[in-house]
KEMI-279540 format. One record per residue (C-alpha): y, z, x; chain. Coordinates in steps of 0.02 Angstrom, whole numbers. Example, Ala and Ser with C-alpha at 12.3 -4.5 7.8 and 13.67 -1.06 7.14 Angstrom:
2
<rec yy="-225" zz="390" xx="615" c="A"/>
<rec yy="-53" zz="357" xx="684" c="A"/>
***
This chain:
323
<rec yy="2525" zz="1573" xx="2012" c="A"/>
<rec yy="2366" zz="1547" xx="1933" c="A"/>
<rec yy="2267" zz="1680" xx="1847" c="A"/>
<rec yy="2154" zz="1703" xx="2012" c="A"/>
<rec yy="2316" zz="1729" xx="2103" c="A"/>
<rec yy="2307" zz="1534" xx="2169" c="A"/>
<rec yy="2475" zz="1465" xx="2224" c="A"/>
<rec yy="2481" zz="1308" xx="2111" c="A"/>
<rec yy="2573" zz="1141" xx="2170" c="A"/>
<rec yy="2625" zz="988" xx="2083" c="A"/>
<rec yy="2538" zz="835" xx="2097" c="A"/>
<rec yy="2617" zz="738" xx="2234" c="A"/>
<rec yy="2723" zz="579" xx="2175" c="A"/>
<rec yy="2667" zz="413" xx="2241" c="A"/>
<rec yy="2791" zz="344" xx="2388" c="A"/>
<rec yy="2814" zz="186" xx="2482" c="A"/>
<rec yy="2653" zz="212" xx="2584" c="A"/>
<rec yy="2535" zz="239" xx="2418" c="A"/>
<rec yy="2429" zz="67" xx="2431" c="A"/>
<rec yy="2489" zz="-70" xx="2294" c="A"/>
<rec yy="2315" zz="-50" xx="2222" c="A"/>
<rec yy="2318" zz="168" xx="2206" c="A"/>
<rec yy="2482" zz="113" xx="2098" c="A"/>
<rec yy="2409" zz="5" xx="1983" c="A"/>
<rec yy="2256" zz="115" xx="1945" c="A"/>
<rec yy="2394" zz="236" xx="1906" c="A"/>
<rec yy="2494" zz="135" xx="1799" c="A"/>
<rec yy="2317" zz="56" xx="1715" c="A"/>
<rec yy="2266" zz="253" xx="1679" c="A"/>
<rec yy="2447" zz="272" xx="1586" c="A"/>
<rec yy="2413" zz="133" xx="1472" c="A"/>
<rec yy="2263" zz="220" xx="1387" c="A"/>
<rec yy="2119" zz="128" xx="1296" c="A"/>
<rec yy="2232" zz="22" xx="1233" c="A"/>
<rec yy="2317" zz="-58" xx="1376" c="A"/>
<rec yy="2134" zz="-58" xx="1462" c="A"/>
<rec yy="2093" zz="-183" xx="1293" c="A"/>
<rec yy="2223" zz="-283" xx="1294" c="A"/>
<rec yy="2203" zz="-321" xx="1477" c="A"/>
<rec yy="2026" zz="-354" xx="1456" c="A"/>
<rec yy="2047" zz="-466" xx="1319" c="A"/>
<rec yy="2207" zz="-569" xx="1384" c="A"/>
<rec yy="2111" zz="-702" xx="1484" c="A"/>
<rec yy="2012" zz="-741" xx="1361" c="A"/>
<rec yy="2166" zz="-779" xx="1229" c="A"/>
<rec yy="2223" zz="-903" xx="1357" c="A"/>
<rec yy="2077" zz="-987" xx="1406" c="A"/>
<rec yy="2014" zz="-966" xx="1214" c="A"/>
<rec yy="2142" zz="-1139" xx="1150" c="A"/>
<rec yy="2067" zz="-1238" xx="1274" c="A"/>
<rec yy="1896" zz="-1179" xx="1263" c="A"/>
<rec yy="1902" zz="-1206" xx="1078" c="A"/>
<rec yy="1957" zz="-1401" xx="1109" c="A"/>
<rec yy="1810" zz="-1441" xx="1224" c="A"/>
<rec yy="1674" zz="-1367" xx="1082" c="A"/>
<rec yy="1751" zz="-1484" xx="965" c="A"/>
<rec yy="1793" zz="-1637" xx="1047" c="A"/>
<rec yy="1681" zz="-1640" xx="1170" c="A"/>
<rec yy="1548" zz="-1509" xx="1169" c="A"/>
<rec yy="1454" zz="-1542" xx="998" c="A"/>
<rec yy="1496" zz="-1732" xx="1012" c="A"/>
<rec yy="1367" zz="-1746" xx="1148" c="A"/>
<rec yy="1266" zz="-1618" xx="1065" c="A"/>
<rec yy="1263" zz="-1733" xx="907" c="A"/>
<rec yy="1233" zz="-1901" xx="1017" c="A"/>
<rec yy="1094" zz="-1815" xx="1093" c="A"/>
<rec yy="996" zz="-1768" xx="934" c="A"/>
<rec yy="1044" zz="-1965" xx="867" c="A"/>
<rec yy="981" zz="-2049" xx="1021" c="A"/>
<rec yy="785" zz="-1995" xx="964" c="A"/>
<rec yy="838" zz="-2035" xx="791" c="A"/>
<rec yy="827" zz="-2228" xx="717" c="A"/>
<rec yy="977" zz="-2234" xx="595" c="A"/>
<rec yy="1129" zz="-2341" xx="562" c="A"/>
<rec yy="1266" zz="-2194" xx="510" c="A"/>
<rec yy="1270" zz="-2021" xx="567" c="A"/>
<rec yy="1178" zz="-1955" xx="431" c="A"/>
<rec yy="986" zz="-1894" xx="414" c="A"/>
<rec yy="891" zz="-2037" xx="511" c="A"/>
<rec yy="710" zz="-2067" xx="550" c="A"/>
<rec yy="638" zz="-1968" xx="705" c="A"/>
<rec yy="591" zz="-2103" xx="843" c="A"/>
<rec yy="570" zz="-2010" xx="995" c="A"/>
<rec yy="614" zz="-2099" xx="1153" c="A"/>
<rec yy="582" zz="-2271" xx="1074" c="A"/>
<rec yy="787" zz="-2300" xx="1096" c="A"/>
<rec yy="783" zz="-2275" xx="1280" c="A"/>
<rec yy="632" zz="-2353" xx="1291" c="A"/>
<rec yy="716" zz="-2519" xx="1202" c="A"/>
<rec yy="854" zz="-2499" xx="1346" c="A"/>
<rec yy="724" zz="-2516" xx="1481" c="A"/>
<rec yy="689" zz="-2697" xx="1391" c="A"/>
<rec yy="861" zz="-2726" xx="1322" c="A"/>
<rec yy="919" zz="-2917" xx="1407" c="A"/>
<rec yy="1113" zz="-2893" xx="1330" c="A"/>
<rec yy="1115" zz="-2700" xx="1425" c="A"/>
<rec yy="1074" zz="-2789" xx="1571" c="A"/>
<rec yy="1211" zz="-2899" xx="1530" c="A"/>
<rec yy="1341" zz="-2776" xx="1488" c="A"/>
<rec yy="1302" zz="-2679" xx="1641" c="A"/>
<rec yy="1313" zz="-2827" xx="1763" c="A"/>
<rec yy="1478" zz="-2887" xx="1670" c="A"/>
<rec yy="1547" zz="-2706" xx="1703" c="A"/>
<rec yy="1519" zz="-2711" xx="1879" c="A"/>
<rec yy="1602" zz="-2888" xx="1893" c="A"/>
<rec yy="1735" zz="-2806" xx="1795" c="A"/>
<rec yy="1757" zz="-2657" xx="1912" c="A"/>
<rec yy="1736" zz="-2757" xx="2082" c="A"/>
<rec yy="1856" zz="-2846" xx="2021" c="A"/>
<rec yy="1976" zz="-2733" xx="1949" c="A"/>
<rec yy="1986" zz="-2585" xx="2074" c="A"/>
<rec yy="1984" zz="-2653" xx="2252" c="A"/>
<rec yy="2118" zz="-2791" xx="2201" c="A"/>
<rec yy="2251" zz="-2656" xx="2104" c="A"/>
<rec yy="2241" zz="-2530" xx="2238" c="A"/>
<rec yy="2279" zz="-2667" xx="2389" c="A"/>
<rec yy="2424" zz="-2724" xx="2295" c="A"/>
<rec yy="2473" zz="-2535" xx="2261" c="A"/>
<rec yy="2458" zz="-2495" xx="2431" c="A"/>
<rec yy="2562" zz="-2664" xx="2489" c="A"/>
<rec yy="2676" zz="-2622" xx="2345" c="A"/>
<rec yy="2684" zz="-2444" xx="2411" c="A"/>
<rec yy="2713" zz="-2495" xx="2595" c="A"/>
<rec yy="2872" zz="-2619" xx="2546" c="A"/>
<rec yy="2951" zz="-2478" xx="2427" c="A"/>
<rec yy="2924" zz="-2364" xx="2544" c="A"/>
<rec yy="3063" zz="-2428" xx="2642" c="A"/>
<rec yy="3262" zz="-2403" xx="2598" c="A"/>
<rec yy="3291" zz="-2546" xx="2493" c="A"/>
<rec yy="3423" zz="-2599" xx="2383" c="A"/>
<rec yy="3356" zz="-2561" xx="2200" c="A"/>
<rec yy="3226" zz="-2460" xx="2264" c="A"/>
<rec yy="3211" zz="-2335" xx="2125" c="A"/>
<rec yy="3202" zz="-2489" xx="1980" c="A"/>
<rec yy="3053" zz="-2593" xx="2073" c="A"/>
<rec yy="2974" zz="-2428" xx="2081" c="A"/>
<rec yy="2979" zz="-2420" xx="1879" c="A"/>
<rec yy="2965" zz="-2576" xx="1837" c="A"/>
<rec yy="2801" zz="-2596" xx="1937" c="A"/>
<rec yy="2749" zz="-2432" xx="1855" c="A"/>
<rec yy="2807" zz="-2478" xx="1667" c="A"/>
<rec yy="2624" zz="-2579" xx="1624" c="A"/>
<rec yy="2546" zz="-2416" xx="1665" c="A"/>
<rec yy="2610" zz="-2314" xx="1528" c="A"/>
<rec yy="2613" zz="-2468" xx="1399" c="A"/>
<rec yy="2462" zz="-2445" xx="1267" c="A"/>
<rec yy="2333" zz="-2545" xx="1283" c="A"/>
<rec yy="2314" zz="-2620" xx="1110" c="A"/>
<rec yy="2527" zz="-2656" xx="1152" c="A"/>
<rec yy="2471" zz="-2758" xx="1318" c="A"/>
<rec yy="2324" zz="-2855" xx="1247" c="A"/>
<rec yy="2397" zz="-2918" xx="1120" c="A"/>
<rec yy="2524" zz="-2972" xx="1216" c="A"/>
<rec yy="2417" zz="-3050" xx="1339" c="A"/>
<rec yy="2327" zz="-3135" xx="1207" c="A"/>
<rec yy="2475" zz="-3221" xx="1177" c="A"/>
<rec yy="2522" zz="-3269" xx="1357" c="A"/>
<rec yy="2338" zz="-3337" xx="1371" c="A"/>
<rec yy="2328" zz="-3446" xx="1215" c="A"/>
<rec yy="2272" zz="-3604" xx="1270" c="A"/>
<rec yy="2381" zz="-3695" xx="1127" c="A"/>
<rec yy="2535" zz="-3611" xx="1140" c="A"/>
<rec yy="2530" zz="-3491" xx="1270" c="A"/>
<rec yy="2667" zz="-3469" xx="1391" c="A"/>
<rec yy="2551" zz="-3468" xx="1543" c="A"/>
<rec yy="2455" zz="-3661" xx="1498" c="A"/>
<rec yy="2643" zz="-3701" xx="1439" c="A"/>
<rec yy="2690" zz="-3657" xx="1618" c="A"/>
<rec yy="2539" zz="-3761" xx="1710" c="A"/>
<rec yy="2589" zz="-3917" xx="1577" c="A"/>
<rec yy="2774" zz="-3907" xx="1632" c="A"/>
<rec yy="2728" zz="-3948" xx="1807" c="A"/>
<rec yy="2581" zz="-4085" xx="1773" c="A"/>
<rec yy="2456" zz="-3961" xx="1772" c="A"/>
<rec yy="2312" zz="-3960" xx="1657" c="A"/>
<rec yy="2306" zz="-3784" xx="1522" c="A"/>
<rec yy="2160" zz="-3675" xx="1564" c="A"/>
<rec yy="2049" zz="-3602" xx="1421" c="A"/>
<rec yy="2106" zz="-3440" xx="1495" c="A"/>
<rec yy="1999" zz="-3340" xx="1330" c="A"/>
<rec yy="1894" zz="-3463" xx="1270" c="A"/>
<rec yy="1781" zz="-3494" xx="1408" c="A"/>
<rec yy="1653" zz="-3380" xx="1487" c="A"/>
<rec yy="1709" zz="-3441" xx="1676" c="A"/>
<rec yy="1900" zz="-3377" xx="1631" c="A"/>
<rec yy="1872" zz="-3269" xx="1512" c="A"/>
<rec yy="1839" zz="-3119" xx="1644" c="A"/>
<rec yy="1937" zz="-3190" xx="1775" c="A"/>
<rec yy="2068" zz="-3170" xx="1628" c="A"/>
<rec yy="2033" zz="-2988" xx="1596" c="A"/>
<rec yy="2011" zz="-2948" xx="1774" c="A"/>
<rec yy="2201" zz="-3004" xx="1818" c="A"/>
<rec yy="2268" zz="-2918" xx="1655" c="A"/>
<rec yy="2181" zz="-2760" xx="1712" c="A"/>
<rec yy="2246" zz="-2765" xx="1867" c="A"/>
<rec yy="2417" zz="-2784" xx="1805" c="A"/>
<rec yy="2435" zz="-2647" xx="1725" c="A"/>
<rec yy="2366" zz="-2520" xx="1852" c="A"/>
<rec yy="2448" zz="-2569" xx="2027" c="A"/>
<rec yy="2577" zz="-2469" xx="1961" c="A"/>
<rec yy="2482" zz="-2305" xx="1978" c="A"/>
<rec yy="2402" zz="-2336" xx="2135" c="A"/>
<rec yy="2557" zz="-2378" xx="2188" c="A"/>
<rec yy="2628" zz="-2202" xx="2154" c="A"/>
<rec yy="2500" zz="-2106" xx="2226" c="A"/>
<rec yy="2518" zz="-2220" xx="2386" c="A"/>
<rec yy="2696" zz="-2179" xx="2404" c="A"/>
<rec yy="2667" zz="-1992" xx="2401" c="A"/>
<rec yy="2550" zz="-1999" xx="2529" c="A"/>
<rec yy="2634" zz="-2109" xx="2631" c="A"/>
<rec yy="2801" zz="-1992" xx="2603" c="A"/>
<rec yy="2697" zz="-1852" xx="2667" c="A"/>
<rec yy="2642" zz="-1925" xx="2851" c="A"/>
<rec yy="2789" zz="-1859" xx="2961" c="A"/>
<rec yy="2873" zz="-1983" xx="3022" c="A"/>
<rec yy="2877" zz="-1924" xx="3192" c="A"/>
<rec yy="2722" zz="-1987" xx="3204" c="A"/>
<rec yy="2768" zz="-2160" xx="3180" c="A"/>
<rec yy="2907" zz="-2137" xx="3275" c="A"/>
<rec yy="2796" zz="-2090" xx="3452" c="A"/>
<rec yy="2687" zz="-2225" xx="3405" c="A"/>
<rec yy="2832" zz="-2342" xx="3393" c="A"/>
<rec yy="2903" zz="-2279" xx="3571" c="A"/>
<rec yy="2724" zz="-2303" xx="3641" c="A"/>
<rec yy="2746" zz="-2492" xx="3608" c="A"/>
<rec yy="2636" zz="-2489" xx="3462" c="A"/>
<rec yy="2689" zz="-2634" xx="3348" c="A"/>
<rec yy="2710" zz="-2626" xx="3177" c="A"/>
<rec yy="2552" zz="-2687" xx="3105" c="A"/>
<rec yy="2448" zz="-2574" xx="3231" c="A"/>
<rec yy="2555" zz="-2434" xx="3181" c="A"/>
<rec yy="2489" zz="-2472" xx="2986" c="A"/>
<rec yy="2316" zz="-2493" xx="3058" c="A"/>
<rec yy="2294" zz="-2357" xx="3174" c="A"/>
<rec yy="2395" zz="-2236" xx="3111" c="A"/>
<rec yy="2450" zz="-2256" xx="2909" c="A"/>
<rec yy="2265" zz="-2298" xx="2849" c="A"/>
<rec yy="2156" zz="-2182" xx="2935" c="A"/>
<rec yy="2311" zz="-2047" xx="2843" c="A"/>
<rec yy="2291" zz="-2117" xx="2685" c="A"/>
<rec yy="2085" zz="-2122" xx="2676" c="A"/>
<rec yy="2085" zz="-1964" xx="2589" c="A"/>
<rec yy="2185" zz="-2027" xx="2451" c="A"/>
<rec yy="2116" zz="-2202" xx="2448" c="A"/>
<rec yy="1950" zz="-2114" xx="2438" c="A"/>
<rec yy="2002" zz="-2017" xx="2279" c="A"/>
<rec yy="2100" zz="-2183" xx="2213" c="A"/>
<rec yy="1945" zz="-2282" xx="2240" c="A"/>
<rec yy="1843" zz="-2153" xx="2132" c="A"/>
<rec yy="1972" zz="-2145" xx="1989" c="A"/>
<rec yy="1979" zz="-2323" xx="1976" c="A"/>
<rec yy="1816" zz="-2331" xx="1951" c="A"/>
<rec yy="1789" zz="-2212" xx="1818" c="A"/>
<rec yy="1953" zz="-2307" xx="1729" c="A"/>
<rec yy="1833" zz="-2480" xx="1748" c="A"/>
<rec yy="1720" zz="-2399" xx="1647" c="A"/>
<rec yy="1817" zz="-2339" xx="1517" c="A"/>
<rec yy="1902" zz="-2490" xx="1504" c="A"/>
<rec yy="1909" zz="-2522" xx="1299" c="A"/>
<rec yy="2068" zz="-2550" xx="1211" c="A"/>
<rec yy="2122" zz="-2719" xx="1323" c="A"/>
<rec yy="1959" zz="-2810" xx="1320" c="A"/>
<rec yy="1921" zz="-2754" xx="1139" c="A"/>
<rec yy="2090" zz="-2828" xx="1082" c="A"/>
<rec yy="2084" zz="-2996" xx="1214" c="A"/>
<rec yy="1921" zz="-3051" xx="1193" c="A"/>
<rec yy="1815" zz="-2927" xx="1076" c="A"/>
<rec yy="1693" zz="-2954" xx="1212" c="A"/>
<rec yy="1672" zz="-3146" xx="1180" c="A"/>
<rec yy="1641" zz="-3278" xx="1209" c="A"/>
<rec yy="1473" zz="-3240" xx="1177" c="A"/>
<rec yy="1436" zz="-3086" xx="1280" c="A"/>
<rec yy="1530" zz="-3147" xx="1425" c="A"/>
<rec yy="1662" zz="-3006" xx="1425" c="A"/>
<rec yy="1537" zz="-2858" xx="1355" c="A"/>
<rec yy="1546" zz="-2709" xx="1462" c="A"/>
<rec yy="1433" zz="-2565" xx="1424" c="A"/>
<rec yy="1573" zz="-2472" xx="1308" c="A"/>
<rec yy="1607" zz="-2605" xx="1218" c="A"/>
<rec yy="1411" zz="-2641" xx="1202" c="A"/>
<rec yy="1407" zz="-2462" xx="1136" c="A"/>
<rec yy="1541" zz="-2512" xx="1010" c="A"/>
<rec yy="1457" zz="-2653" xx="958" c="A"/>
<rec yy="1261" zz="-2583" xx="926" c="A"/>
<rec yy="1354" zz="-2434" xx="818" c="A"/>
<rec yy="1475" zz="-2531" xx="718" c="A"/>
<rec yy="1434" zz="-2699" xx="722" c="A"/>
<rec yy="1247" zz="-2701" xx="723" c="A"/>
<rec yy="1244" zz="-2536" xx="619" c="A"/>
<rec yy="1128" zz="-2438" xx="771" c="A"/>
<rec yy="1197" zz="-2287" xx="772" c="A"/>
<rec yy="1043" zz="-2202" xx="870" c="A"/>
<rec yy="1033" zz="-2332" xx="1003" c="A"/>
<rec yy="1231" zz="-2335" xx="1008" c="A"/>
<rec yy="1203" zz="-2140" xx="1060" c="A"/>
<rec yy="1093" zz="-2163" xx="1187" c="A"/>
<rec yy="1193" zz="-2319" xx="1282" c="A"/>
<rec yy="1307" zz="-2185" xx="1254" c="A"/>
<rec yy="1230" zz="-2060" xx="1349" c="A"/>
<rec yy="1195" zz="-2174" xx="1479" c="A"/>
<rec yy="1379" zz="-2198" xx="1502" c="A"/>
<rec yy="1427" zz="-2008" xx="1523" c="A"/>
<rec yy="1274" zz="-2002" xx="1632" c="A"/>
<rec yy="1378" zz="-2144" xx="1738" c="A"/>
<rec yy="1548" zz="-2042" xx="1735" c="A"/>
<rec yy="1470" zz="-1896" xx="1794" c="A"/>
<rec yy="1411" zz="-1948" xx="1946" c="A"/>
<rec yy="1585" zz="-2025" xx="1968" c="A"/>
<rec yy="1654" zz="-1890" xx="1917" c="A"/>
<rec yy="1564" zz="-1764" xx="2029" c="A"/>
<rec yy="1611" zz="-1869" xx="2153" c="A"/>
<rec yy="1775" zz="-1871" xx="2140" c="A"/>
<rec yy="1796" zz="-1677" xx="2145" c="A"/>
<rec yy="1691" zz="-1673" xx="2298" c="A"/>
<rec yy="1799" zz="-1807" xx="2373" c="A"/>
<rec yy="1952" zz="-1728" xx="2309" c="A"/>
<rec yy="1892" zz="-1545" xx="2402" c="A"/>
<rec yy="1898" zz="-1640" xx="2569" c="A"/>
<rec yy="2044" zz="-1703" xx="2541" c="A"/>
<rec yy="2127" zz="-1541" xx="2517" c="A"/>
<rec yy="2043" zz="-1478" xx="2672" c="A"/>
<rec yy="2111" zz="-1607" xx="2770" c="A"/>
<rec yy="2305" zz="-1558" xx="2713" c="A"/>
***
């Protein structure tokens, strides 16, 4: 009884029918200001590693390129203030014209070649074979090799004195090629190197997309008379275009990253027949001590990736909305 002469009754205790949400207002109000903290502050301690990785590493190193692309100076210190005058010199530049049209040899070389033999690769592992499992990782081994590891192993494969590859050609009558030496090989060189060491991951992703078409599907196909080549045509590649879309994008973006190997093989010689526009970046920072200009080719180059990039998320969304 209450003072008034009210009938007082206990609160009544939540059951199975109180709504999941009534319960955890309850259970949020029990934890006081303090629980009400540490759940506001909880996302941020996991995001907060990560987020403090990106300011460093990435963040205030384009911050800092920015500011030394107006700047003409050959270290990162104070420089003289020069505007636009560095991207105006790119406008004019004959060797960026160079590097950029040796980067798209480069990556019309390089990406359409590895991901036809991944998807072949794919396609013929794909099947039950005897030693399946080892093709799989020896195909895939170049992949996770370091690049400095495979150039300079390549280097040696390619030397036109004692090279195993002109040793190869001379054991059969064949003339050695000047596989490094000579700006008509020395891409073609890079190109099949390249290409070497990434069928393996295009052949991975191919084989879990092809293990995800059922395979009843080939199977009606099959029963409809369909042979196998117009069952690959018809039915396998119009499956796989949302990967090969992604894949295509991917390879791309490695193309243009594409450092280590060529740096190592051919330091982007002879003459500026191998210099693609990172390793022209490279060169006007380090070699011809152009620090600003180095920023703003720079620049350029993250300008490049981020259309790729963007494109591969939006090409990665319809993929997901075709699953």
């Amino acid at each position: 009884m209450s003072p008034h002469g009210e009938t007082l009754t206990a609160p009544e205790a939540p059951t199975a029918a109180t709504p999941a949400a009534d319960v955890a207002r309850a259970a949020s109000r029990t934890g006081g200001p303090a629980g009400r903290r540490r759940g506001r502050w909880a996302p941020y301690l996991f995001v907060g590693p990560a987020g403090l990785l990106f300011l460093a590493f990435s963040l205030v190193p384009i911050v800092i390129a920015v500011a030394l692309s107006f700047q003409d100076t050959a270290t990162l210190g104070d420089g003289q203030w020069v505007g636009a005058d560095n991207y105006r010199t790119m406008l004019s530049d004959p060797l960026l014209r160079t590097a950029l049209l040796n980067t798209l040899v480069f990556t019309v070389g390089t990406v359409p070649t590895a991901m036809a033999i991944g998807l072949a690769l794919a396609v013929a592992l794909n099947r039950p074979l005897p030693g399946r499992g080892l093709l799989r990782a020896l195909f895939f081994v170049p992949m996770v090799a370091a690049g400095v590891v495979v150039g300079v192993i390549m280097s040696w494969i390619f030397n036109p004195d004692y090279g195993v590859a002109n040793n190869a050609l001379r054991s059969v009558g064949l003339e050695g090629l000047p596989w490094l030496t000579s700006p008509r090989t020395a891409m073609v060189t890079l190109v099949l190197v390249v290409v070497w060491t990434r069928i393996g991951f295009c052949m991975v992703i191919y084989l879990g997309a092809l293990q995800s078409i059922p395979s009843e599907l080939r199977e009606a196909a099959a029963i409809d008379g369909a042979s196998r080549w117009q069952r690959f045509r018809r039915l396998t590649v119009p499956m796989l275009a949302p990967t090969t879309s992604i894949l295509l994008i991917l390879n791309v973006v490695f193309s243009l990253q594409a450092f280590d190997v060529i740096y190592v093989m051919t330091g982007g010689g002879p003459g500026f027949s191998t210099t693609v526009l990172i390793q022209y970046v490279f060169r006007s920072a380090f070699a011809d001590a152009r620090m600003g200009y180095a920023a703003a080719l720079g620049l350029l180059l993250v300008l490049i990736l981020l259309v790729f990039t963007l494109l591969r998320q939006r090409a990665t969304k319809k993929a997901e909305e075709l699953l």
